[in-house]
N, C-alpha and C positions, 0 to 999 in steps of 0.2 A: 484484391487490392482496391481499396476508395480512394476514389480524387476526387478532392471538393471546393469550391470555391468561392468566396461569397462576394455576390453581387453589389452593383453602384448601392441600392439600398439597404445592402446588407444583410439582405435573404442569402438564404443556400442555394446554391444551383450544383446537382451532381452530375460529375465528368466519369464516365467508362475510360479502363483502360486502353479501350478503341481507339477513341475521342483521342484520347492523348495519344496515340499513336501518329495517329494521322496530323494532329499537329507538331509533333515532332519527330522527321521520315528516319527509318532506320530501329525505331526502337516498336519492339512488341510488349504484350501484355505480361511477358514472364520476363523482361527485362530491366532495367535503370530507364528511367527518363526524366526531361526534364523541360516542361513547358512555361514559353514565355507569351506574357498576349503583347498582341500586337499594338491594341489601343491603350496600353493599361502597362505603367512604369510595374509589371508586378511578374514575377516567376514564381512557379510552381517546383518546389524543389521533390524529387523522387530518386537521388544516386543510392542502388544500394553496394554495400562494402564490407569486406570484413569485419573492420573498425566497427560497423553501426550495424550491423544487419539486415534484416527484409524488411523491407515498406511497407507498414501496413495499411497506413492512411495516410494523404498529404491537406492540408487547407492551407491555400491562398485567399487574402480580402485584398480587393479594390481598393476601398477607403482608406486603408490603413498602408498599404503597400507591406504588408509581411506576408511570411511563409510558414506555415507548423507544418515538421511529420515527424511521425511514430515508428520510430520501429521497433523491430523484435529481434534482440542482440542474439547471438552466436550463445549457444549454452540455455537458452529460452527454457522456463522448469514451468510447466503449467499451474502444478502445486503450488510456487512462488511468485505468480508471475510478475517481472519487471518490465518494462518497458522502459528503451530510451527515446526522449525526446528534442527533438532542433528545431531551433527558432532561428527565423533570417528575418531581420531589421530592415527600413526603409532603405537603410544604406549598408545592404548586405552584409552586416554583423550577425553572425553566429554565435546562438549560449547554447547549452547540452544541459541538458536533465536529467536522470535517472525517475522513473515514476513506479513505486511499488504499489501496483493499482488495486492490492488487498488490504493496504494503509488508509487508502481516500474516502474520507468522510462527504458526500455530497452536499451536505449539512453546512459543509464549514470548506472548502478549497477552492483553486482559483482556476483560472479557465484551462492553461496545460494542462494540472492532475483530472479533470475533469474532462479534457477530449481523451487524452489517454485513457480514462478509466473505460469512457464510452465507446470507442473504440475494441478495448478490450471486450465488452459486454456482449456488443455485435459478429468479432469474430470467435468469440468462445459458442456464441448462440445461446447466450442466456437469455439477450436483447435485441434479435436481429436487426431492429430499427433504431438500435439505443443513438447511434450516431447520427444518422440523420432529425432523429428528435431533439437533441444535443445543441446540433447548432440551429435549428427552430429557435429553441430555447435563447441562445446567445443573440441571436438577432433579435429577439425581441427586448432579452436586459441592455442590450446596446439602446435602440430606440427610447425605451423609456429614462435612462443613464446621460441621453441626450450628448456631452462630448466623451466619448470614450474609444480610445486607440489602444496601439500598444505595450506603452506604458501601465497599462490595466493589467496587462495578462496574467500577474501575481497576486491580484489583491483576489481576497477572500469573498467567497459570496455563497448565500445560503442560497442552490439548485435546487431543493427540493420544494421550497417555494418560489423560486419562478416556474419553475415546472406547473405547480400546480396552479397557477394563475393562468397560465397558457392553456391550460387542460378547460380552464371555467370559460375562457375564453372560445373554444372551441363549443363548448357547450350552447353558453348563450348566442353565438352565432347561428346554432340549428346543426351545426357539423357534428351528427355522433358518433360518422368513424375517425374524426379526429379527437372527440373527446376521448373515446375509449382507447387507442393508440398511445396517447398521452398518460394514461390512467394506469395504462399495462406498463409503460414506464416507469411509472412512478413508485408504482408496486414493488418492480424488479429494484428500483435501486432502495427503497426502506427495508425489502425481504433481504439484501445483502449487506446494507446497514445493519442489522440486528445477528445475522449471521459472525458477519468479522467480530463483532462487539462482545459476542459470545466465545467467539474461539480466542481472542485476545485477553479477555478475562482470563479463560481455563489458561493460558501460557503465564499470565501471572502469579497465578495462584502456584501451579507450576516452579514457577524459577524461583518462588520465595518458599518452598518444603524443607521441614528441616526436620530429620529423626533423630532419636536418640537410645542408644540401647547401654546395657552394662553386661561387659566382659567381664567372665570370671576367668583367671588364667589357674594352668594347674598347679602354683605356687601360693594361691588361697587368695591372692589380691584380687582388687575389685577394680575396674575400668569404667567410667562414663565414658563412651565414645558419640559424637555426635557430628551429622551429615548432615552439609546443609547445601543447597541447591540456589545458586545469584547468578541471573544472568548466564544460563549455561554451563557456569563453571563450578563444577563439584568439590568443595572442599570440607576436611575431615580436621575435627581437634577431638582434644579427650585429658581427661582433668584422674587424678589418681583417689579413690575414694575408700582401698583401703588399702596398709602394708601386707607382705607374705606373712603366711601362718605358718610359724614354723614346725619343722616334724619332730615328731616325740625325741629322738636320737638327738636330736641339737637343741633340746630342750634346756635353757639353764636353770638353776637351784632357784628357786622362788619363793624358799620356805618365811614362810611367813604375812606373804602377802599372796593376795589374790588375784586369781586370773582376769583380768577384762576380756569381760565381751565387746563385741564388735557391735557399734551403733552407726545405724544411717547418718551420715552428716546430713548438714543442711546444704541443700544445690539450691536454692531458691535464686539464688543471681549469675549462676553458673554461664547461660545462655550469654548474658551481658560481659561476663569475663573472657571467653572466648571468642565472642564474634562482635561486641561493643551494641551502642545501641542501633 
């Protein structure tokens, strides 16, 4: 479990569940807790519950006086994974999120989808640092953003380029285990940027297939039947393309005219009559 908290100038400082314990007597590391500082109007909210599930991270700011945590609801599917998120206001207003953290574009989302995502990264073990580089990251687009609170926490921001500004940053200071730190970051979130992007494709491509076959029934009639696949849901129509052939014995007198053969119609708009455009 990460507890984190960012300081007067809005660097990260990380708290062990130790730490928290000892500042709030009674609770251990495999329990709920919930820290307040003492100099500092701010809590650190950690209750876990049926409702919300296990803790997986908490972040408290200073400056800002809010609370973010993560958790990991009850039914938790790796395959899918969701995460909810809670926010606490200066003045102890709680919002709830849902975060599908194999939807977040790092490219394009906003600080929740993006602690959540990072969080996720670190305890999947894709990123074991992704979190604590995360809010690196945040504290330095705060600084350069100059006033920015909590009111922010929704707006949209491209992380892959602050990342990598903090990464050059690192560099040209001489620091090359922070460079490379940052770099391995940055990697991991482009290698799952193009990952998702690819399996997202194939499900589209996916939910818009549509077959089409011709049943011959044992009455000599002809069937188009056609499958089509939207959104999950399978549905089937089918257009009549020829009448029965009838058997010799029910044959009627036809002298003098001639039998028609059976010609293909034309289906060319068929697709559009059944399923529109």
């Amino acid at each position: 479990m990460g507890v984190n908290a960012i300081g007067v100038n809005g660097y990260p400082a990380d708290y062990r569940a130790g730490k928290a314990e000892r500042s709030q007597a009674g609770h251990t590391a495999d329990t709920s807790w919930t820290v307040k500082a003492q100099n500092h109007d701010m809590v650190l909210h950690g209750e876990e519950s049926e409702e919300d599930g296990k803790v997986v991270t908490a972040w408290a700011c200073v400056t800002d006086h809010t609370s973010m945590t993560v958790y990991q609801p009850k039914g938790f599917d790796p395959a899918h994974p969701v995460y909810k998120v809670k926010v606490w206001d200066a003045n102890g207003n709680v919002t709830e999120r849902m975060v599908d953290v194999s939807k977040v574009d790092p490219g394009n989302c906003d600080t929740v989808e993006m602690y959540a995502y990072s969080a996720y990264l670190s305890k999947s073990g894709k990123c074991p640092d992704a979190l604590t580089k995360f809010m690196m990251a945040h504290a330095h687009h705060k600084d350069m953003r100059g006033e920015y609170g909590a009111d922010n926490l929704s707006d949209k921001v491209n992380w892959l380029e602050i990342i990598e500004k903090v990464m050059k940053m690192q560099y040209n200071a001489g620091n090359l285990q922070g460079y490379l730190e940052y770099k391995k970051f940055l990697s991991v979130l482009i290698e799952e940027k193009e990952k998702n992007g690819k399996k997202e494709q194939g499900e589209s491509e996916q939910e818009s297939k549509v077959e089409t076959d011709i049943h011959v029934n044992p009455d000599g009639s002809r069937v188009l039947v056609m499958t089509r696949m939207m959104g999950g849901i399978l549905s089937t129509s089918s257009i009549e393309l020829s009448k029965p052939t009838k058997l010799p014995n029910e044959q009627e007198e036809t002298e003098g005219t001639e039998e028609k053969q059976w010609t293909v119609p034309d289906i060319s708009d068929v697709y559009g009559q059944l399923f529109g455009d």
